[in-house]
N, C-alpha and C positions, 0 to 999 in steps of 0.2 A: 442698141441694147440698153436702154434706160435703167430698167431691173437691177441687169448686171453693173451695171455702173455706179447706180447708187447706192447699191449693197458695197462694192468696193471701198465706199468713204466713209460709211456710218456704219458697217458689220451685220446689218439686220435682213437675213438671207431671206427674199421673197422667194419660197418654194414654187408656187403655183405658176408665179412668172417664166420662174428656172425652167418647171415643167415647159409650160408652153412654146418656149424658146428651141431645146431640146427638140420637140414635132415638128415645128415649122421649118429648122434646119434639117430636119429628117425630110420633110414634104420637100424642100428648095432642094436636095442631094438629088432624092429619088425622079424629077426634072429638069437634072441636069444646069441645076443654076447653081451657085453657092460654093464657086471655084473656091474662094479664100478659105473654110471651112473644108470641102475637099481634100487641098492641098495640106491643111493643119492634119489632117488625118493619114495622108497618104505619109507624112513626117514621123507621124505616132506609130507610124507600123501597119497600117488598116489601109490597105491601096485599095477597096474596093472592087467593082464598081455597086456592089448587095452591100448595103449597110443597114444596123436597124436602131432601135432608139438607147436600146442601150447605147451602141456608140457613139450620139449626137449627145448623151447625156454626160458621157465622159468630157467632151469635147467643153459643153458647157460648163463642168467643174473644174476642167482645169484654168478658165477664164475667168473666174472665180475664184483663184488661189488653188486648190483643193487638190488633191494628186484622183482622186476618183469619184463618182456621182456618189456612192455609199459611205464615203467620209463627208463628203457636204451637206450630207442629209443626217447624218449621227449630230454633228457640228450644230444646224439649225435645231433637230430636237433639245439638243441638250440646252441649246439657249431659254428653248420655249418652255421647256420644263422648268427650269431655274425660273424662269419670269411668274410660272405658275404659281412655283413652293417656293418659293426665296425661305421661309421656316425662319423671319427674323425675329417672332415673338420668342422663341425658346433662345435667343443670345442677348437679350433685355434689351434688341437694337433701339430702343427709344431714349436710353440714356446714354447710347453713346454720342460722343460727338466726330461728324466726318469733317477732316481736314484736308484740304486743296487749296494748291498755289494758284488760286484765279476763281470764277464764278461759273468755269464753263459745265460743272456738272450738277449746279445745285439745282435747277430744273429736271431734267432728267433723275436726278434723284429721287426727286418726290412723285415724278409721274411713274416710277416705278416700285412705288409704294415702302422706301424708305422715311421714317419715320426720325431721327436722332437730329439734332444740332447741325447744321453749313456753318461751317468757320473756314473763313476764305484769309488766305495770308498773300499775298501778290505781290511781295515787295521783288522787283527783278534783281536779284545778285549776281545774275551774270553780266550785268554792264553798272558801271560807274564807281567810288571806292565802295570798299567791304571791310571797313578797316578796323583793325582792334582796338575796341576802343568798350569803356563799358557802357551799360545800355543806354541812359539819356544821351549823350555825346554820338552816340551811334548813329541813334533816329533822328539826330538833328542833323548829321552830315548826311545820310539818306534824302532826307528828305527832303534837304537841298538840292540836290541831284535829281532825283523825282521831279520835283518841280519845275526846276530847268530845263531840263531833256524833252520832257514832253509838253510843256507850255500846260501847267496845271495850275488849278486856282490854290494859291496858298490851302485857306481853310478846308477846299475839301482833301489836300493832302494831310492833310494837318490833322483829321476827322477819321481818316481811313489810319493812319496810323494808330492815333490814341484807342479804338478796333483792337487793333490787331496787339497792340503793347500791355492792354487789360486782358487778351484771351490769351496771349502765354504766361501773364505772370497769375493767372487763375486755374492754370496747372497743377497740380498735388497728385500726391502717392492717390487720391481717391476717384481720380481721371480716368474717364473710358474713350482713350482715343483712335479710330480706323484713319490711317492716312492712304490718301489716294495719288498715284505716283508712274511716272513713266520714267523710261531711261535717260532723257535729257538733261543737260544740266540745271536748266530753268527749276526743272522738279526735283533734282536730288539735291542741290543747293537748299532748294525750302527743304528738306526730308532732316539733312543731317543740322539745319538749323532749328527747327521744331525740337528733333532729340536734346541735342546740345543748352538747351533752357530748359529741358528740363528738370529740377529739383533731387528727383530719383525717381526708380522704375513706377510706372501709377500700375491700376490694379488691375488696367487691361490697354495695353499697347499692340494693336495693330498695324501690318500693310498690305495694303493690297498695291503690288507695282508689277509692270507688264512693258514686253519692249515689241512683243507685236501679239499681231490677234488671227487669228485663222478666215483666213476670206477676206481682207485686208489688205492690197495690193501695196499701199504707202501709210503705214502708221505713223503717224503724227503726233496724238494725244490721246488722253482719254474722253477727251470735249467732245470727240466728232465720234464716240460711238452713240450707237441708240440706247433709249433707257434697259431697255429688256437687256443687251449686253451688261448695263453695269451688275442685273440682278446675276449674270453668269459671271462677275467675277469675284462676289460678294462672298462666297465658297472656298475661292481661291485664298482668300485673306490668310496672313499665316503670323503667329505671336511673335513682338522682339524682347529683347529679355536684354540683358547689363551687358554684352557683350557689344551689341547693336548702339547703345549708348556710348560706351566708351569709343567705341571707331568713331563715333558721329563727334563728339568732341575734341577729338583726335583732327580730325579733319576739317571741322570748323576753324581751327586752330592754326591751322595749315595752311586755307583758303583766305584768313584774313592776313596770317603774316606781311609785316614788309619783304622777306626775304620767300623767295618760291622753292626754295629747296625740297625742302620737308615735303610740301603740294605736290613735289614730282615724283619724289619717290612713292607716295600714296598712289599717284596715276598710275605708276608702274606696276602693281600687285593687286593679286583678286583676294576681295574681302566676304568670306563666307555669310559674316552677319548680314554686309547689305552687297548683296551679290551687283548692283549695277552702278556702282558708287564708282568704280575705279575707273571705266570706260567714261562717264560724266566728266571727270576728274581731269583726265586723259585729254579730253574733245577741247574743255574750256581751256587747259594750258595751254592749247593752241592758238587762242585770244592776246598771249602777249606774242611782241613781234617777232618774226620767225629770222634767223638767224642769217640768211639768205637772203631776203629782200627790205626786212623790217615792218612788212603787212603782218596781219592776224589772219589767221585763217578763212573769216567772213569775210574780209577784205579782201584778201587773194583769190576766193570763190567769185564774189560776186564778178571783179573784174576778168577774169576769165569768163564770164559768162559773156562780158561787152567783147571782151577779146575774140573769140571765135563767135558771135552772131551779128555783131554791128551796133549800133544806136537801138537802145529798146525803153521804152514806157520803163520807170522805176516801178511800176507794180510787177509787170512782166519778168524782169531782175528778179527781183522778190518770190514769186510765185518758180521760178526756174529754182532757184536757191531751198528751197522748201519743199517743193517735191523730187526733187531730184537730187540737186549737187550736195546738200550739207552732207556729211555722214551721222550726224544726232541733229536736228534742226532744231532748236528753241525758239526762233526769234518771233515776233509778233508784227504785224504791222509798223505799227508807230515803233517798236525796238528799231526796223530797220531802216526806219527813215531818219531816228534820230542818230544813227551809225553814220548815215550817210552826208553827213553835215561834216562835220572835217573832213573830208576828202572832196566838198566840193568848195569849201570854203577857206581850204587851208590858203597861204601866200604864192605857194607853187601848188595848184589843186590837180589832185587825179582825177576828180570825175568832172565832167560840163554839164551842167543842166539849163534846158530849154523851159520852152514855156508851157502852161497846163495850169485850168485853175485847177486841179487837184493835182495833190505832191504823185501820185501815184502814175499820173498822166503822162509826166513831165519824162520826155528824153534824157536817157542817160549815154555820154560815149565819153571814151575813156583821152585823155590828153597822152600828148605825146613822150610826157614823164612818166605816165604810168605805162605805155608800152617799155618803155626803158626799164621801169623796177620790174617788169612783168618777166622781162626776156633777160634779167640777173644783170644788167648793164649798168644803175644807178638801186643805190640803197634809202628806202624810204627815211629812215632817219637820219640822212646829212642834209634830209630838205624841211629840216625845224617842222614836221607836225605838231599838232597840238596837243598837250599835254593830256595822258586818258588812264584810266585805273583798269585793272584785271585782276578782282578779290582785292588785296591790302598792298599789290602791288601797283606801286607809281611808276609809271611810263615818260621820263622824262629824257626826251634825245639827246639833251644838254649833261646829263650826267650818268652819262657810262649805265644805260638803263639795262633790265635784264632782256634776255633772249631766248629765245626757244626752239633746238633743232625738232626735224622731222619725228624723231624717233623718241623728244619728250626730254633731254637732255637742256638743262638751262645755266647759265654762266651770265655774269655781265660781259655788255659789250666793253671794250677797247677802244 
């Protein structure tokens, strides 16, 4: 089902496929072949053994996402139509400028006939410090971290910043910003960091943010829709206004503190102005060590993963952890390989790795300490990990660092 499959990842519904799919499963029924489709229908209530195309069309929408063939096909026009009339000359789309935490839509942008400003901000805040600190001092310990983590050439981190540090302080009340935003915390990190520099409200503040897309089996980001989707969400954009600022400073605030308190209780409570802040919020608190074993949530994910399947490719880790285990996934490649460097390089290491000229190659299975912190028998922090930040918070095992139960509750350890 190619069709079907690749609409699953990018949203861009090939009808005429759908259609033909649809017949042919009708033709394979009506000869008695195409058990597994059969059987999906004898499920749905339609035991046959007379079916007609309606019902193969059904069959196909719901593999699709879709609860019926006439929602899949509403769904697809309304895309096509938007891609038609996007109507961005009547909102002076040319002066606005679109904001994203990364480069993955400014192609698609333009192939769908947006016209305003790409300003890409990319700094990852969900790993390394985030510390309060004012803004040159910031970017210098940023960018330290940046460089190191990923094995980056000084100047061009150095380049990408100086970027990114002239377009928010070129910010003003006279600013036309659309920002582009998913639920994760990768994205609402940059969302309430964007607000929070800003000066005061400018004269048009936009978002457009989404936490899944209809026909979409695993939402990810915005990156892997097709252009024509972004012209269908372009519509959806909706104004923020001084409330939407004040929470975003609020929480800026919060995220960079040394102390996570204030961070928790934000996690705790739904924020009308920016309705997915709080679940973001929520996911990454689970970044510092969990109260129970002293892993982070990605940490505890992924070895669970070696735990019940055995020795796998670090890509394969990775690719399991992202479409399936995370519950908000953020991470990016190189994020998760640079995760994966203390724990295979700590004094007592939890992970082993094999050989592979690509890191992605390489076997991962878990040592015999981490079945131990896995199965609550040994506590990662009495075995001196290396020291690691989450937002403004230091993770130091040596000194009574903080912790985080399941339910979002944090304390220092004892």
């Amino acid at each position: 089902m190619p069709a079907t499959n690749s609409s699953r990842h990018h949203g861009l519904l090939d009808l005429p496929a759908l259609r033909k799919r649809a017949k042919r499963l009708l033709s394979a029924l009506k000869n008695h072949q195409a058990d597994d489709a059969r059987e999906q229908l004898r499920i749905l209530g339609l035991p046959g053994p007379d079916y007609r195309l309606a019902d193969t069309q059904w069959l196909v929408a719901r593999e699709a996402g879709f609860a019926s063939w006439p929602r899949l096909k509403a769904h697809a026009d309304a895309v096509a139509f938007a891609a038609r009339h996007p109507g961005f000359a009547a909102d002076d789309e040319a002066a606005v400028q679109h904001w994203r935490c990364g480069n993955d839509i400014a192609h698609s942008l333009r192939t769908a006939g947006f016209a305003g400003a790409f300003q890409m901000f990319d700094d990852p805040m969900v790993m390394g410090p985030v510390p309060a600190l004012p803004e040159q001092p910031y970017w210098q310990v940023r960018g330290a971290y940046v460089q190191q983590a990923f094995n980056l050439d000084a100047a061009e981190v150095a380049a990408r910043q100086t970027a990114q540090q002239a377009a928010l302080a070129g910010l003003n009340g006279d600013s036309q910003l659309v920002l582009w935003c998913e639920a994760d915390a990768y994205d609402q990190l940059f969302l309430i960091r964007v607000l929070a520099s800003l000066p005061c409200l400018p004269r048009r503040l936009e978002l457009i943010e989404i936490d899944q897309v209809p026909g979409i089996e695993r939402f990810i980001g915005i990156g892997q829709l097709a252009p024509d989707l972004l012209a269908w969400l372009w519509p959806q954009r909706r104004a923020l206004g001084e409330d939407a600022l004040a929470l975003a400073r609020q929480a800026w605030a919060a995220y960079t503190a040394a102390d996570p308190q204030a961070w928790a209780d934000l996690a705790g409570r739904q924020h009308p102005a920016l309705p997915l802040l709080g679940r973001a919020l929520a996911r990454q608190l689970q970044e510092l060590p969990g109260a129970n074993d002293g892993l982070s949530l990605t940490e505890r994910l992924l070895m669970r993963v070696l735990a019940s399947r055995g020795e796998l490719p670090a890509g394969r880790v990775f690719g399991q952890l992202m479409m399936q285990d995370d519950p908000l996934p953020y991470l990016g490649d190189m994020m998760f390989r640079a995760l994966l460097q203390p724990l295979i390089h700590a004094p007592q290491p939890l992970l082993l790795e094999g050989a592979g000229e690509a890191w992605a190659q390489r076997p991962l299975r878990l040592t015999a300490l981490a079945e131990q912190v896995l199965a609550g028998k040994q506590h990662w922090l009495d075995h001196s990990p290396a020291q690691r930040w989450v937002g403004g918070v230091l993770v130091d095992a040596a000194d009574r660092p903080w912790v985080v139960s399941e339910q979002g509750l944090v304390w220092r350890r004892q």
